[in-house]
Structure formats: C-alpha cells, structure tokens
C-alpha positions as CSV (number, residue, x, y, z in Angstrom):
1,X,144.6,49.6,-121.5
2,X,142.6,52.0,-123.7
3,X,143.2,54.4,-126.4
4,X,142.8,57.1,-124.0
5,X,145.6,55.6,-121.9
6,X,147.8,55.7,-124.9
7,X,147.0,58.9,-126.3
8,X,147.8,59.9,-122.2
9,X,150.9,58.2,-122.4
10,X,152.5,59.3,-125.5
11,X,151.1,63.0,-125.1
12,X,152.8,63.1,-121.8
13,X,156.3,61.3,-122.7
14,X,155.9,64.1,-126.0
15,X,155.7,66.8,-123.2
16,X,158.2,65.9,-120.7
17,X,160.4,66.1,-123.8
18,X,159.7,69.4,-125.2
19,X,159.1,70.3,-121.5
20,X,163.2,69.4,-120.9
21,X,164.6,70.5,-124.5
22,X,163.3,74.0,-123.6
23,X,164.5,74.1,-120.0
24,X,167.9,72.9,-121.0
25,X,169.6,75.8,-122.8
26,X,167.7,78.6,-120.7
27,X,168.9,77.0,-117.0
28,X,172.4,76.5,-118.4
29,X,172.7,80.4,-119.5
30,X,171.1,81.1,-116.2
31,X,173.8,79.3,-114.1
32,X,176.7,81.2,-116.1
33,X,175.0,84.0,-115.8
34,X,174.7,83.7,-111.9
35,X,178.1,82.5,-111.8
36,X,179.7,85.4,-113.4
37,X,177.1,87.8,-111.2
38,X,178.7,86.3,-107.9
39,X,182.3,86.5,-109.3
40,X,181.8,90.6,-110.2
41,X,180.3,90.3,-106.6
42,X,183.3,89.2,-105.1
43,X,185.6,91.5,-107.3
44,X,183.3,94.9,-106.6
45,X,184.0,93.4,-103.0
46,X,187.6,93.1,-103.0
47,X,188.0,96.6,-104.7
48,X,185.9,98.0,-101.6
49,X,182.1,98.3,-102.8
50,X,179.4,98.1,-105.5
51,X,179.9,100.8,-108.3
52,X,176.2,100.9,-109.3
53,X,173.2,100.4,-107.7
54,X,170.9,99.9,-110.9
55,X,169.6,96.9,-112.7
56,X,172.5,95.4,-115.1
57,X,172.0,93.5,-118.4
58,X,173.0,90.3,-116.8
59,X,170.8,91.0,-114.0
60,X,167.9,91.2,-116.7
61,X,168.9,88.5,-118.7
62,X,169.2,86.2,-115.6
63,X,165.5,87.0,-115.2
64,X,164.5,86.1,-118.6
65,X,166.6,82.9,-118.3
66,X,165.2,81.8,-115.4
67,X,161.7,82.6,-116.6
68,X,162.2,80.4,-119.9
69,X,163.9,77.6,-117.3
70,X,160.6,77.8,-115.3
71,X,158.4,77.5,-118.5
72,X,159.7,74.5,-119.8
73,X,159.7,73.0,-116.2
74,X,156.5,73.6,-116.3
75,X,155.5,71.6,-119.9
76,X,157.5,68.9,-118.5
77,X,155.4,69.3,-115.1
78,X,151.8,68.9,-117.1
79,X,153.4,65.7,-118.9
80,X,154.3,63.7,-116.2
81,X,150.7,64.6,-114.7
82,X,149.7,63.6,-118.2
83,X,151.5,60.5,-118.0
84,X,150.3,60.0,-114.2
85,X,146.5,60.2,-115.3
86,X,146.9,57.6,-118.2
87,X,147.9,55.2,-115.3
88,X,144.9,56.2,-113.1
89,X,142.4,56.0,-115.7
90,X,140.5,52.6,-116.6
C-alpha cells in the first residue's frame, strides 16, 4: 500500500461524496416534479384532454433537475473508479 493508493482512496471516497451531496436535492425535486406532471396528466385526462401542447415550466425544470441528478451521478461514478484503481494499483 502506496501513497498513490491512498491519495486514490481518499480522492475517490472525497468524490463519491460530493458526487451524492449534489445528486441528492436535484433527483428529489425531480421525482416531485414528475409526480405532480403525472397527476396534472391524470386530471387533463379526466376533464377530457390536454389543454396545451407546449413545453411547461415544470417540464423544463424537470430537465434541468434531471440534468444536475445525472452530473452528480456522474462525480460519484469517477470516484468509485477512483477508488477501484487505488485497489488495482501496486
């Protein structure tokens, strides 16, 4: 066990972290957010059919949600490879 596999480990643990603190809050608006989209979907069906066609608010703040949720996956992604490498390496 080397420095490197130290700086490896601790780098990675450090990212998976950050990686999940910045997933957290964005996937958590995102599931409301979808939530309430298929509940105005079952509404504007029960009232007899959509009353607009173009993009909502919700619809673009579910995007941006689920683009934040995907970046933070991602950080957390590169740390556990981090952490993965610091056990391959000798």
């Amino acid at each position: 066990m080397g420095p490197i596999n130290l700086l490896l480990w601790v780098g990675g643990v450090a990212l998976m972290a950050i990686g999940y603190s910045r997933a957290r809050g964005p996937w958590a608006r995102y599931q409301e957010l979808k939530s309430q989209a298929e509940n105005v979907a079952r509404y504007e069906a029960w009232r007899g059919g959509l009353r607009e066609t173009g993009k909502t608010g919700a619809q673009v703040a579910m995007e941006l949600s689920r683009r934040q949720a995907q970046v933070g996956a991602a950080i957390a992604i590169a740390g556990l490879v981090c952490v993965f490498v610091g056990f391959l390496i000798r």
